[in-house]
C-alpha positions in Angstrom: 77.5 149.2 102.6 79.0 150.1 99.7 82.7 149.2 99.1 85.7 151.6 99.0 88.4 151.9 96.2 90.9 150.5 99.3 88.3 148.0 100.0 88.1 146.5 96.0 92.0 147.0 95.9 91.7 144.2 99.2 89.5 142.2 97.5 91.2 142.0 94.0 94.4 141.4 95.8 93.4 138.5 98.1 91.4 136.7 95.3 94.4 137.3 92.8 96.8 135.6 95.4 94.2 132.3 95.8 94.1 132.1 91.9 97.8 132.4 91.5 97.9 128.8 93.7 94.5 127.5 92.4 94.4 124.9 89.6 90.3 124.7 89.3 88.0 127.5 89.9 83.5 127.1 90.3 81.0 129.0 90.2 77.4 128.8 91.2 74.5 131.4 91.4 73.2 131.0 95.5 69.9 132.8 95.3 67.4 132.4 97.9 70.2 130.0 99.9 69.4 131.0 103.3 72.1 132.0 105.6 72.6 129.1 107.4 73.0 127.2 104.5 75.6 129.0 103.0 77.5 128.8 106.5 77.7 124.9 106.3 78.6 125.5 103.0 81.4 127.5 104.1 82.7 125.3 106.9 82.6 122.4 104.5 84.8 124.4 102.3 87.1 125.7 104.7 87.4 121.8 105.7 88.3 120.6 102.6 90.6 123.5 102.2 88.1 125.2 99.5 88.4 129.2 99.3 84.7 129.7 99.1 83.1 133.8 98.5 80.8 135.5 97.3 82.1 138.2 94.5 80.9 141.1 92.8 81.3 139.8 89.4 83.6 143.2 88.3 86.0 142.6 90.8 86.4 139.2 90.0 87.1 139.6 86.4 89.7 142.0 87.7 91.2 140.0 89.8 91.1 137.1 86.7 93.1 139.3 84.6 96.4 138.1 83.6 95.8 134.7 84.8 94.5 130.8 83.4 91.6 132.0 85.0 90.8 135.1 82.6 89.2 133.0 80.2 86.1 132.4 83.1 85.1 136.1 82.4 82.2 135.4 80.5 80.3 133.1 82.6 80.7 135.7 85.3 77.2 137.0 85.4 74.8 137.0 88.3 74.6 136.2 92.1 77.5 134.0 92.0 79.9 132.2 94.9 83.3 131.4 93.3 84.9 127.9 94.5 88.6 128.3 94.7 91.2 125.6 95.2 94.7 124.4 94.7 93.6 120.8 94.6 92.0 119.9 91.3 88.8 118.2 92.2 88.0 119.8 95.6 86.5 123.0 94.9 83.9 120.9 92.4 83.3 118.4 95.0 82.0 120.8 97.4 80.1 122.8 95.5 78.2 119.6 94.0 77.7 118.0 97.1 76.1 120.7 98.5 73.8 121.6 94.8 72.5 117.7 96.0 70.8 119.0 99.1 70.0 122.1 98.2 68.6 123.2 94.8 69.0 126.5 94.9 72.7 126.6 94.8 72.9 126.0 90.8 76.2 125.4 88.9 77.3 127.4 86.0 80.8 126.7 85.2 84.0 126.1 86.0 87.7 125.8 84.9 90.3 123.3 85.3 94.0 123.0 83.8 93.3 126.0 81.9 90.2 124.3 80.3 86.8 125.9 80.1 84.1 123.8 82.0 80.5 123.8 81.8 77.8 121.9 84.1 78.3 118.3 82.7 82.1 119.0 83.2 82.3 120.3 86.7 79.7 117.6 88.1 82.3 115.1 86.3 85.0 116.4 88.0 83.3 116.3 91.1 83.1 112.2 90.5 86.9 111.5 90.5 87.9 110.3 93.5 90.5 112.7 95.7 93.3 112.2 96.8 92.4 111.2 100.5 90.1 108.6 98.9 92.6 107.5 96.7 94.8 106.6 99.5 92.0 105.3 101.8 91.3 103.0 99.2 94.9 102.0 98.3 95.1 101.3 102.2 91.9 99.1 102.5 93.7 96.9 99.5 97.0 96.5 101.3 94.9 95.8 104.7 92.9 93.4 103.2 94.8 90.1 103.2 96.5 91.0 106.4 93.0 91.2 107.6 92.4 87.9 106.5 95.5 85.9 108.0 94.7 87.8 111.4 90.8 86.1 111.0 92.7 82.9 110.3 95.1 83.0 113.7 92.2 84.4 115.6 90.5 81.4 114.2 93.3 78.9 114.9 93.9 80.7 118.4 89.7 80.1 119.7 90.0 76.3 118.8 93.1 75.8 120.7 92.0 77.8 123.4 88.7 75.7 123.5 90.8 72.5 122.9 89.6 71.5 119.5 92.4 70.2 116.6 93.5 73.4 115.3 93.3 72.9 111.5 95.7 71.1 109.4 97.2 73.5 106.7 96.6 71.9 103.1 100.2 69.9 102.0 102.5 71.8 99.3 102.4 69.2 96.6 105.3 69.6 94.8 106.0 68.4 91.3 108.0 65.6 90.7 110.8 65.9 88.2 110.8 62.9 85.1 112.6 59.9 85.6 114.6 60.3 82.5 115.8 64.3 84.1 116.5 62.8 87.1 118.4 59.9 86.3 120.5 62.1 83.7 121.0 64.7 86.2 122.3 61.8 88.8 124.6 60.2 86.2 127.6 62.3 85.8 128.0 62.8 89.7 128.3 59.1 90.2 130.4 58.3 87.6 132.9 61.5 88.6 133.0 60.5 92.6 135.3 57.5 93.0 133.2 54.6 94.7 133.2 54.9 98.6 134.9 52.3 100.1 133.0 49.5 102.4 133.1 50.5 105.8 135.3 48.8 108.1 134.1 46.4 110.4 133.7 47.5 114.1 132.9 51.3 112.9 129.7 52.5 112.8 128.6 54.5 109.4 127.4 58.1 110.2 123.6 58.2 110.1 122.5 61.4 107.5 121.0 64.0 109.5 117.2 64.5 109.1 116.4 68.0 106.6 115.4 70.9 108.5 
């Protein structure tokens, strides 16, 4: 059915509003994709927060006008489904996840930061890790050696448990100072204290209490 002039006005005014908040924009010629397809394409989009649609090219361009995205006017030619998102990467990634599966959805450009892309670029961009993953993997760093002391207590814990020696922890070797440092670092203390006088006979000398 063929669209109204309120109906394009819609259009051109709910695509402007995505781009105003997008920072990369794809697109990809879908012919042939069946329908089923492109509505797992769709829900992967939504998921990953991905405005995903299929455009007439003309209203696009309209809705372009104006914005970083203007200079993509150009490339729109064809069947195309325009990738729209406010995270950098995400609008890539979903598009070129899916072009892996299914040939028939084919690249054709794409812009980020105000920078023209072409197919080597987008599929780049589609490699950087996001920002989830980013964090996923930050967290599996930090885990890690708390990972490892709770192996070690688990460890420790099974061998008491089963009445074994739990084991010994390695001793902290410490390095022992030169004789000439220490014996200059002991001189002027003894020669500033006065001598201590001899105890008394009949009092017993406090014993010094054991370090902590």
């Amino acid at each position: 059915m063929p669209l109204n002039v309120q109906d394009k006005k819609a259009i051109v005014a709910d695509v402007g509003a995505q781009l105003a908040g997008a920072q990369t924009v794809v697109l990809a010629e879908y012919r042939g994709i069946p329908v089923e397809q492109l509505t797992k394409l769709r829900a992967s989009a939504r998921d990953q927060g991905v405005y995903l649609r299929v455009l007439k090219n003309t209203l696009a361009r309209r809705a372009a006008q104006g914005t970083q995205f203007e200079p993509l006017a150009d490339s729109m030619v064809g069947p195309l489904i325009y990738g729209i998102s406010a995270d950098p990467i995400a609008s890539a990634k979903v598009l070129q996840n899916f072009a892996k599966t299914q040939d028939k959805l084919v690249i054709t450009a794409g812009l980020y930061n105000g920078k023209l892309l072409d197919v080597a670029g987008v599929k780049a961009l589609a490699t950087i890790p996001s920002r989830d993953e980013l964090l996923s993997q930050l967290l599996g760093v930090m885990l890690a050696p708390v990972s490892a002391m709770a192996r070690v207590l688990g460890a420790v814990a099974a061998q008491k448990s089963a009445g074994a020696p739990a084991p010994v922890a390695a001793p902290v070797v410490e390095a022992a100072a030169p004789a000439e440092v220490v014996a200059e670092a002991a001189a002027p203390e003894a020669a500033a204290e006065p001598a201590a006088a001899a105890p008394e006979a009949g009092i017993e000398t406090p014993q010094t209490p054991a370090a902590e």
